[in-house]
N, CA, C and O atoms as CSV, one atom per row, in Angstrom:
chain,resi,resn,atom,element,x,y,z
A,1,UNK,N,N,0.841,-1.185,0.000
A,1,UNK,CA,C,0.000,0.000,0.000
A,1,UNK,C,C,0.881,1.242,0.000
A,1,UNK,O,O,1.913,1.238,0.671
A,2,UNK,N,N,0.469,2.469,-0.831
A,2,UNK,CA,C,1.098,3.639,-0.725
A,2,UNK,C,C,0.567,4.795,-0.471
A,2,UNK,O,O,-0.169,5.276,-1.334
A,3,UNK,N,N,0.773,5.429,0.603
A,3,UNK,CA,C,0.290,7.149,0.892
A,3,UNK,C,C,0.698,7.605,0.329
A,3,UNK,O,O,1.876,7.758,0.653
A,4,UNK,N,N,0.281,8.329,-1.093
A,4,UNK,CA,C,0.621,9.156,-1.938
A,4,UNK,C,C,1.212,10.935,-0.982
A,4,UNK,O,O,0.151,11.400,-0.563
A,5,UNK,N,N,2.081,11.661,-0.680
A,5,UNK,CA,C,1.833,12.795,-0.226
A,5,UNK,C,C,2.773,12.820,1.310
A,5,UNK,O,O,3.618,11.968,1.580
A,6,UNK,N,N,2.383,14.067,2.269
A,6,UNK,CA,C,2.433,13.870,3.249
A,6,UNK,C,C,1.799,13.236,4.278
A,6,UNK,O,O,0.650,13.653,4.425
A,7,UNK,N,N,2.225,12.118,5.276
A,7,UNK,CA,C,1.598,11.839,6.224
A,7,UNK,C,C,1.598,12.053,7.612
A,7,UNK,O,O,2.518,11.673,8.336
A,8,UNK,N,N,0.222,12.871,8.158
A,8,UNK,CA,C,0.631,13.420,9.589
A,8,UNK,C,C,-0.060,12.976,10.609
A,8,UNK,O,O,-1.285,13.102,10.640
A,9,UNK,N,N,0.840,12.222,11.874
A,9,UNK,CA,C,0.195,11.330,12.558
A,9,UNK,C,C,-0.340,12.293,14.046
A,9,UNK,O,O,0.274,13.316,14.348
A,10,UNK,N,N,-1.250,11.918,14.675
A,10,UNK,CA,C,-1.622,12.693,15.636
A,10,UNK,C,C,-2.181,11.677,16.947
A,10,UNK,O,O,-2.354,11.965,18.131
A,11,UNK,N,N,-2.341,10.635,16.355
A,11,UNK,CA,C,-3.166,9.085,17.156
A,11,UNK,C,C,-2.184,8.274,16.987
A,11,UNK,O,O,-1.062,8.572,16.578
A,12,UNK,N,N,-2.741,6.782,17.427
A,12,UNK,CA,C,-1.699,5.838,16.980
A,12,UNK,C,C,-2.199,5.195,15.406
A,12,UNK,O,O,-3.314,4.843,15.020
A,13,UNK,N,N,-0.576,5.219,14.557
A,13,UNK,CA,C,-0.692,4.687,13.422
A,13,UNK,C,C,0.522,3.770,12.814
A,13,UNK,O,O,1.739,3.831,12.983
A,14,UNK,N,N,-0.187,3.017,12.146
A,14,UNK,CA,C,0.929,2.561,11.262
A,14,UNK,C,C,1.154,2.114,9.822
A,14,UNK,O,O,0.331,1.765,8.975
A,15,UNK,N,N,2.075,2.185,9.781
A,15,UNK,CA,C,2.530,1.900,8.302
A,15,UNK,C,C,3.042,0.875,7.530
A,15,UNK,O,O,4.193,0.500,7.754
A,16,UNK,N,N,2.217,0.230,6.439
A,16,UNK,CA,C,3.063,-1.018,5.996
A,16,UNK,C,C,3.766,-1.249,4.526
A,16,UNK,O,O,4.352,-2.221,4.049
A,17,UNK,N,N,3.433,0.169,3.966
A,17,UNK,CA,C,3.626,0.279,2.506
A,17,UNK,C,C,4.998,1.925,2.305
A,17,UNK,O,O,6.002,2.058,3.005
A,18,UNK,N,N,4.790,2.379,1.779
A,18,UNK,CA,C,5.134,3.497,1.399
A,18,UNK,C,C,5.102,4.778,1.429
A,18,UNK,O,O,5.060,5.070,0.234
A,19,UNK,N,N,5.094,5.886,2.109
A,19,UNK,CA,C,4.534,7.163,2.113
A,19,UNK,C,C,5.738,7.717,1.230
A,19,UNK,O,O,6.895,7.301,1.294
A,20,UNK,N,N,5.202,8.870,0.276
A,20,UNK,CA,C,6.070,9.327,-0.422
A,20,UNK,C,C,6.325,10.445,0.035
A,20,UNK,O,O,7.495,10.809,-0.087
A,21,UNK,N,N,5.293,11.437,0.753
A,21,UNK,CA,C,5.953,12.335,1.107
A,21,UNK,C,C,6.505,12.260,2.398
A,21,UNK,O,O,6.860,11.213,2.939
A,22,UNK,N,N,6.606,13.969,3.132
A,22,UNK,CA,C,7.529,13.930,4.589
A,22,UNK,C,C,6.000,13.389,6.035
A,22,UNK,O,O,4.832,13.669,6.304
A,23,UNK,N,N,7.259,12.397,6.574
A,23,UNK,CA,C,5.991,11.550,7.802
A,23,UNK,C,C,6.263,13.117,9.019
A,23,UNK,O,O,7.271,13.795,9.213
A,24,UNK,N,N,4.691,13.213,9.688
A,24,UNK,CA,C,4.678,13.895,10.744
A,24,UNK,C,C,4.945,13.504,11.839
A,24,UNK,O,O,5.965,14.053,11.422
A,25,UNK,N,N,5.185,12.941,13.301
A,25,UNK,CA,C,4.488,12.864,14.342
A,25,UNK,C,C,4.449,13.996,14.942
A,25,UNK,O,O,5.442,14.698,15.136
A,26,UNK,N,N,3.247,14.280,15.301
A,26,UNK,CA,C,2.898,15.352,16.166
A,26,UNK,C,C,2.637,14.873,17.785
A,26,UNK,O,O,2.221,13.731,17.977
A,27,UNK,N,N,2.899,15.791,18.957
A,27,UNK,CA,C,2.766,15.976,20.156
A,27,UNK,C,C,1.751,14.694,20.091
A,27,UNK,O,O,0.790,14.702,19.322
A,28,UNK,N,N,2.031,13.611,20.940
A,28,UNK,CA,C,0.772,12.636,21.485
A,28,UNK,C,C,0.673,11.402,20.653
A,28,UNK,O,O,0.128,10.343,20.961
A,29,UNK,N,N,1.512,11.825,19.151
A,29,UNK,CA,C,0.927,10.808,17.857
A,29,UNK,C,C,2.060,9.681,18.751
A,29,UNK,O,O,2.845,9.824,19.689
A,30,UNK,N,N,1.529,8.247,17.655
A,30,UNK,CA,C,2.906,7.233,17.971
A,30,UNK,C,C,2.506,6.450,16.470
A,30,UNK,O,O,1.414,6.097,16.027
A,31,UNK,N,N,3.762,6.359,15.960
A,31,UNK,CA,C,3.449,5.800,14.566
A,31,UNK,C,C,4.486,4.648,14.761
A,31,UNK,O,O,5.601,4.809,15.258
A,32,UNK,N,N,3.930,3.350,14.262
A,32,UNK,CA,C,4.485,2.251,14.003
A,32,UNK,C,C,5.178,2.264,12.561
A,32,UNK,O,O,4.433,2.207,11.583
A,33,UNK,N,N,6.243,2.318,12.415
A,33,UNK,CA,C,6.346,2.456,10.573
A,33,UNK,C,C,7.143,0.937,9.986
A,33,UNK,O,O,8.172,0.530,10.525
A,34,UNK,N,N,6.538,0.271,8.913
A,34,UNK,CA,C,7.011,-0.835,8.927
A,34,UNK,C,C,7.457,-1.134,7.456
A,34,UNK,O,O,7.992,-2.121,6.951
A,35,UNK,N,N,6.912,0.468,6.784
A,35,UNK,CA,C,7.770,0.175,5.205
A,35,UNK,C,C,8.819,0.742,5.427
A,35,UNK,O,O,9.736,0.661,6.245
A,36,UNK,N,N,8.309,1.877,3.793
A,36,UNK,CA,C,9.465,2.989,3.571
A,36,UNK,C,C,8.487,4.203,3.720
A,36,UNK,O,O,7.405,4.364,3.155
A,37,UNK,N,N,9.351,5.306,4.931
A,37,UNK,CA,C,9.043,6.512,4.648
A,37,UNK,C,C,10.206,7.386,3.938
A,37,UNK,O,O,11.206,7.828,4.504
A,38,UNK,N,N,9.796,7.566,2.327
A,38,UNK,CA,C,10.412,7.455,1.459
A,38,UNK,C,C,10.947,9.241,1.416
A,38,UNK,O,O,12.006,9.629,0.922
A,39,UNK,N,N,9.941,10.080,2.042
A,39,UNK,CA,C,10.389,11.657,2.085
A,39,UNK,C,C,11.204,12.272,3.542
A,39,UNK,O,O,11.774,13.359,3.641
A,40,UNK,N,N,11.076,11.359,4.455
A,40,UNK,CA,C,11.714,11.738,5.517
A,40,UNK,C,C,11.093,11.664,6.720
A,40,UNK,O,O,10.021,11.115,6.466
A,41,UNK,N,N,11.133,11.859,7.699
A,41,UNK,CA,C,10.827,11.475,9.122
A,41,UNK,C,C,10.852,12.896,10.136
A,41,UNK,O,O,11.991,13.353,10.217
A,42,UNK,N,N,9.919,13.592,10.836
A,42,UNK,CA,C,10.008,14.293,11.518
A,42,UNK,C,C,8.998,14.528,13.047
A,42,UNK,O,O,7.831,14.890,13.200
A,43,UNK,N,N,9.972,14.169,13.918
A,43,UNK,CA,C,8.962,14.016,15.405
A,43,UNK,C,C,9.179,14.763,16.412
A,43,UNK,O,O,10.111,14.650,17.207
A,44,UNK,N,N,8.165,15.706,16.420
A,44,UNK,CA,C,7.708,16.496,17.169
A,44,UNK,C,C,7.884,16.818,18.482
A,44,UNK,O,O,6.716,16.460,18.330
A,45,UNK,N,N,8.146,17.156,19.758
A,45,UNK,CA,C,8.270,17.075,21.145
A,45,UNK,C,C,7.034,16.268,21.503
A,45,UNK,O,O,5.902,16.613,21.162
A,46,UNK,N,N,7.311,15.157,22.220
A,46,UNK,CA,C,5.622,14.917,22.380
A,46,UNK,C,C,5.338,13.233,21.900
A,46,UNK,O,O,4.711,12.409,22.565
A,47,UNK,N,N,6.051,12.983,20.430
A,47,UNK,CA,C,5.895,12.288,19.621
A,47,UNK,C,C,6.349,11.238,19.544
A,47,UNK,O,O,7.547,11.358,19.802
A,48,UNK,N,N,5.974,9.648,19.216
A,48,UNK,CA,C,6.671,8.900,19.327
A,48,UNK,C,C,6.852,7.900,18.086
A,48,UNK,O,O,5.787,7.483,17.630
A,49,UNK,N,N,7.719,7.563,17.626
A,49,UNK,CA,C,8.078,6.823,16.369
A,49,UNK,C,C,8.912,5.456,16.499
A,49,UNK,O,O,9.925,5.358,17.192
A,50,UNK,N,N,8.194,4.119,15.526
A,50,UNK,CA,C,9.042,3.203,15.877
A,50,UNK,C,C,9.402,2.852,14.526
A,50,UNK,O,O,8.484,2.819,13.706
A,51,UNK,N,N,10.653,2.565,14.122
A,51,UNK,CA,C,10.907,2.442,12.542
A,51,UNK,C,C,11.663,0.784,12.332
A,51,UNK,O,O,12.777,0.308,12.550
A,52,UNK,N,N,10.538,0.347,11.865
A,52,UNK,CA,C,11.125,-1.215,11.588
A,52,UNK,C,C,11.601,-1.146,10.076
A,52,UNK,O,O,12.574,-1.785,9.674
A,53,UNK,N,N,10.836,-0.318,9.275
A,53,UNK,CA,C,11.142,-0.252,8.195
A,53,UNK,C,C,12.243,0.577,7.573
A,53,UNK,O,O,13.218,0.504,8.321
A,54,UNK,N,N,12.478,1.269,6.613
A,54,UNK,CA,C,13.517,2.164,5.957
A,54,UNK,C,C,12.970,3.577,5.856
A,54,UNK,O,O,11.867,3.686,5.320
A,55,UNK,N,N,13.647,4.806,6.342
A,55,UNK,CA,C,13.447,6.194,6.071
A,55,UNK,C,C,14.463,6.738,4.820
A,55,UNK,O,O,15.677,6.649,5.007
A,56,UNK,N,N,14.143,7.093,4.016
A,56,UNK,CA,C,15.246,6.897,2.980
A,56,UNK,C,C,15.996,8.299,3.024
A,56,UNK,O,O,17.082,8.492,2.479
A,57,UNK,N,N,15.214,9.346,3.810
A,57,UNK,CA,C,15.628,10.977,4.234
A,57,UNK,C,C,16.309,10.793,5.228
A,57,UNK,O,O,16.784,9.813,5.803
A,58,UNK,N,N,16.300,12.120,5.399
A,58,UNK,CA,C,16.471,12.410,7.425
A,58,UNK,C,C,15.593,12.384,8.150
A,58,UNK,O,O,14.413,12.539,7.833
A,59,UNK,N,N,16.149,12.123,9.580
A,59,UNK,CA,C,14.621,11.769,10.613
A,59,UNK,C,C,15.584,13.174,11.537
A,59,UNK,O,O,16.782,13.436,11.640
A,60,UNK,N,N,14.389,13.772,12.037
A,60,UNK,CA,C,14.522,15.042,12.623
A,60,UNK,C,C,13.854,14.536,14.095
A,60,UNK,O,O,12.633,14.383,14.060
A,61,UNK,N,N,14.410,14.307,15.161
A,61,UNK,CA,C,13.946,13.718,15.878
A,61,UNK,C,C,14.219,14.852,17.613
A,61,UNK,O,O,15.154,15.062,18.385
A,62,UNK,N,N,13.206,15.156,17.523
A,62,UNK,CA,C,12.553,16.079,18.933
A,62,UNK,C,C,12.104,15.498,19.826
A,62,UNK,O,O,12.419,15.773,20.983
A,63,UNK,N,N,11.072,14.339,19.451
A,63,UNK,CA,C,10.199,12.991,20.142
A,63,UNK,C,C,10.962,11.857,20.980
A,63,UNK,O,O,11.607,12.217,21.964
A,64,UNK,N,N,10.921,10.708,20.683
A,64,UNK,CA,C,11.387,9.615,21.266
A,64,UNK,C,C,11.396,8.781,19.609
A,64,UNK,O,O,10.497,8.917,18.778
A,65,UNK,N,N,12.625,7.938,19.432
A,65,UNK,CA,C,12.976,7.559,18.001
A,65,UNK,C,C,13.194,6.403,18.737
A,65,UNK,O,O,13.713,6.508,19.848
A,66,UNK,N,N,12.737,4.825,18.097
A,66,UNK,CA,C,13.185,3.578,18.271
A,66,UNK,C,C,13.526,3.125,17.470
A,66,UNK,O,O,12.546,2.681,16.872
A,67,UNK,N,N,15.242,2.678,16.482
A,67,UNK,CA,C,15.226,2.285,15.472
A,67,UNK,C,C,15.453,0.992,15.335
A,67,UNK,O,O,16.607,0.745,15.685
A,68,UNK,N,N,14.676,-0.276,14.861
A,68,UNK,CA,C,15.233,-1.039,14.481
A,68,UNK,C,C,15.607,-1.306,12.979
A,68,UNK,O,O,16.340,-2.251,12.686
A,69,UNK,N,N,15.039,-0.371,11.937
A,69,UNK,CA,C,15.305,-0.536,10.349
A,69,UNK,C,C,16.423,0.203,10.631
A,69,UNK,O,O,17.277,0.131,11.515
A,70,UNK,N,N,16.169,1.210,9.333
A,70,UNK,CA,C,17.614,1.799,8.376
A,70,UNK,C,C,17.227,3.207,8.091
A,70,UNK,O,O,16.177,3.514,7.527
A,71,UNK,N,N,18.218,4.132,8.548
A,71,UNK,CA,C,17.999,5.710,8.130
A,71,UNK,C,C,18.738,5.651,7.323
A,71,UNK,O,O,19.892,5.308,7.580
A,72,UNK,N,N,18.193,6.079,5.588
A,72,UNK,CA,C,19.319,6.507,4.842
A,72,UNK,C,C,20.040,7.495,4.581
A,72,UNK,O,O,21.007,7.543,3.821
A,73,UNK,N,N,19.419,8.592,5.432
A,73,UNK,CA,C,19.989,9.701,5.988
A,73,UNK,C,C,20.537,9.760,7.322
A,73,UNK,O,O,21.024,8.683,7.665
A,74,UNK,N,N,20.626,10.871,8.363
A,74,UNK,CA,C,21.151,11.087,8.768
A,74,UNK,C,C,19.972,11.743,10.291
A,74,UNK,O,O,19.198,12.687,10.130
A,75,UNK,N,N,20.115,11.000,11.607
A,75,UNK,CA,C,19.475,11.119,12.530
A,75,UNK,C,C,19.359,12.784,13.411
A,75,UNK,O,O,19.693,12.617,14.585
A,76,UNK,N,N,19.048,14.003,13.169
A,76,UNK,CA,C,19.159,15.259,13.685
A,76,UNK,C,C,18.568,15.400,14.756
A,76,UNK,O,O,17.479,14.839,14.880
A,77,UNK,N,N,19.118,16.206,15.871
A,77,UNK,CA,C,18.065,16.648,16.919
A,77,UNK,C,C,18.716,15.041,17.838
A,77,UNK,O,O,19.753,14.497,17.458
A,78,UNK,N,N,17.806,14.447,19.151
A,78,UNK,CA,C,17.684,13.565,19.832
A,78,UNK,C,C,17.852,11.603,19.016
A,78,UNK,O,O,17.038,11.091,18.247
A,79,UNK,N,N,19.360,10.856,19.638
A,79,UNK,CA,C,19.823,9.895,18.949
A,79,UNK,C,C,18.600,8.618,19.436
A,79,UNK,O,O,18.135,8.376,20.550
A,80,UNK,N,N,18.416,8.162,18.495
A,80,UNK,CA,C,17.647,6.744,18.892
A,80,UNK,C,C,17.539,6.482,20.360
A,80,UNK,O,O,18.553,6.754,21.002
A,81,UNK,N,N,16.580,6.040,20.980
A,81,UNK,CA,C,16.520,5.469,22.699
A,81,UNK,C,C,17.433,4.540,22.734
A,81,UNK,O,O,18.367,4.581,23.534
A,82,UNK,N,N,17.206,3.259,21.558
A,82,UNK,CA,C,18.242,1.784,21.466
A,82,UNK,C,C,19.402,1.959,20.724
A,82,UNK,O,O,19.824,2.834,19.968
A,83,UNK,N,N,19.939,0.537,21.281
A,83,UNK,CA,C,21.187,0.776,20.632
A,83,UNK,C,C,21.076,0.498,19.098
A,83,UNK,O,O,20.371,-0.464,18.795
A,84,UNK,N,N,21.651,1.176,18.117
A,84,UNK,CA,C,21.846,0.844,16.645
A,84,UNK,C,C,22.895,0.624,16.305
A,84,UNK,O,O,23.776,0.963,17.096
A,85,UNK,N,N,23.173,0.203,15.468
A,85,UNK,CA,C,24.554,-0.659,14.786
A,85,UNK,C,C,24.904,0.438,13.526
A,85,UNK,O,O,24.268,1.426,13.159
A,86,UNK,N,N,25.854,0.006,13.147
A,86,UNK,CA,C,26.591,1.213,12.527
A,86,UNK,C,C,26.048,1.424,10.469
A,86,UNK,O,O,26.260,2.326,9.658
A,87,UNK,N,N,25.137,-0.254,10.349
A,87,UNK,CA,C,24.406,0.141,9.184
A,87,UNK,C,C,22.972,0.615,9.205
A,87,UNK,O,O,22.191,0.718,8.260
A,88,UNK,N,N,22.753,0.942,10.785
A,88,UNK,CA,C,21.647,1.368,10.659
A,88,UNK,C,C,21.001,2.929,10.393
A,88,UNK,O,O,19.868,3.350,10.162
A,89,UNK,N,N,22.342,3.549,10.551
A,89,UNK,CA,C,21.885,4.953,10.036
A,89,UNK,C,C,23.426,5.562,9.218
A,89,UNK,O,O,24.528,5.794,9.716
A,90,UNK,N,N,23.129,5.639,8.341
A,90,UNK,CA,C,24.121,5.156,6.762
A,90,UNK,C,C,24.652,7.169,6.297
A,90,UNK,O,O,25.607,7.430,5.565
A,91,UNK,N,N,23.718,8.279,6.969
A,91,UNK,CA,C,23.961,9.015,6.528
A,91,UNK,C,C,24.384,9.785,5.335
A,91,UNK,O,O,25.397,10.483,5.348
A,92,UNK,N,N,23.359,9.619,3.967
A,92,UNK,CA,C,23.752,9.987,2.468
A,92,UNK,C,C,22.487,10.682,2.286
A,92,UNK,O,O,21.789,10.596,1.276
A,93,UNK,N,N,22.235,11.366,3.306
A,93,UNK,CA,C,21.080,12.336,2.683
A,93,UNK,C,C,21.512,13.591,2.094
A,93,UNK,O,O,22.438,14.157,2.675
A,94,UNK,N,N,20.994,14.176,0.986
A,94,UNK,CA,C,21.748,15.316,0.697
A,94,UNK,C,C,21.452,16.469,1.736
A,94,UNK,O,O,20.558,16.480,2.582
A,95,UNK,N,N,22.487,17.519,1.462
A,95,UNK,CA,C,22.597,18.469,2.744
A,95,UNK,C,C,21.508,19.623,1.659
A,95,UNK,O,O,21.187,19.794,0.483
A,96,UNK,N,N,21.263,20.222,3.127
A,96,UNK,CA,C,20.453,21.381,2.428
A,96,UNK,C,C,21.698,22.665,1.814
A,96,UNK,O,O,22.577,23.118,2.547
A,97,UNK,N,N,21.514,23.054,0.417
A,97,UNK,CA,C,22.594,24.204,0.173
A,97,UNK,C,C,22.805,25.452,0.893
A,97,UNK,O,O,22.058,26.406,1.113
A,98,UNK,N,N,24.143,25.174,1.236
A,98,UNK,CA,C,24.109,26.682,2.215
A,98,UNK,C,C,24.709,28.032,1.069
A,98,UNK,O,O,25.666,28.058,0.295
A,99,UNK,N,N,23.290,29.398,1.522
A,99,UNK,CA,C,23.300,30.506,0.890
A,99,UNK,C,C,24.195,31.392,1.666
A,99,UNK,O,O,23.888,31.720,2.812
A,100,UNK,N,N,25.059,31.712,1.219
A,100,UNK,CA,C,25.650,32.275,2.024
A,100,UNK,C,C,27.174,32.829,1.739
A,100,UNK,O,O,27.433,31.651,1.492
A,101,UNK,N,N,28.081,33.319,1.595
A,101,UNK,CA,C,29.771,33.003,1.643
A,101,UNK,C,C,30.168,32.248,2.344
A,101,UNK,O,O,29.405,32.024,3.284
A,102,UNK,N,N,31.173,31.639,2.341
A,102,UNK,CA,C,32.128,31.017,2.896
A,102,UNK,C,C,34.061,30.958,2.551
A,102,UNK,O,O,34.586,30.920,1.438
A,103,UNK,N,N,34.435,30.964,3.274
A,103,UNK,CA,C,36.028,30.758,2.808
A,103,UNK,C,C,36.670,29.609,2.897
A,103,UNK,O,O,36.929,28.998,3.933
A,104,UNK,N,N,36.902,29.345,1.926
A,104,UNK,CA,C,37.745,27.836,2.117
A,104,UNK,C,C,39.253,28.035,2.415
A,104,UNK,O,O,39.879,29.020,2.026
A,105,UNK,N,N,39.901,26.799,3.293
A,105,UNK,CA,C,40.982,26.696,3.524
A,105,UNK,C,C,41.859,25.413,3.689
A,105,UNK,O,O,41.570,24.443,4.389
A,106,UNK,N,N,42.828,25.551,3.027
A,106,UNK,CA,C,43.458,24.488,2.967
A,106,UNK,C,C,44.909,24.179,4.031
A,106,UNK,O,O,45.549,25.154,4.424
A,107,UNK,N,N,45.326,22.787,4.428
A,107,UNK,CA,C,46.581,22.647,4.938
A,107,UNK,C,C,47.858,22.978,4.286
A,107,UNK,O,O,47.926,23.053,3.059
A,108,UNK,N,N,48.719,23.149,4.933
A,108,UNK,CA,C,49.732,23.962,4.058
A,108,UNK,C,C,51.091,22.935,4.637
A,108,UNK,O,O,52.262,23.312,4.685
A,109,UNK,N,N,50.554,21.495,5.067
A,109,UNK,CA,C,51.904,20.846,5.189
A,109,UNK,C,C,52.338,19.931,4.228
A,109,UNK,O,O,53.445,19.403,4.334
């Protein structure tokens, strides 16, 4: 099964297929996720998320995060409650572009 879009949890829910767009949990929600949340992961203060399945984004995590799948990004904010193993969050999400200057610098030995 696939949730076309964003999905925003507020109760308890879960997931066994696909959401394409970015997953919510909001304050109170608890989402079971057991596919792919294929746009990214974001939990709320409040919120609770359990990921058996694959996040193929970043999980932005404010809530309480239980991972037993695979972040293919990169975990921000508050680290998993359990312990995870080192393929479980793989970090290759692209970065957001920074607007801005910067100076680069190099070693000089």
């Amino acid at each position: 099964m696939q949730h076309k879009g964003d999905l925003i949890v507020d109760g308890d829910h879960e997931t066994s297929g696909q959401v394409t767009g970015t997953t919510y949990v909001r304050s109170g929600g608890r989402l079971i996720a057991n596919g792919q949340l294929a746009g990214g992961l974001i939990i709320e203060p409040g919120g609770i998320a359990v990921v058996h399945g694959q996040v193929a984004r970043n999980v932005i995590n404010h809530g309480t995060l239980t991972l037993y799948g695979q972040v293919a990004g990169k975990v921000i904010g508050h680290s998993p409650v359990n312990r995870v193993g080192p393929n479980q969050i793989v970090g290759n999400d692209l970065e957001v572009p920074f607007r801005g200057t910067t100076i680069s610098w190099t070693s000089s030995q």
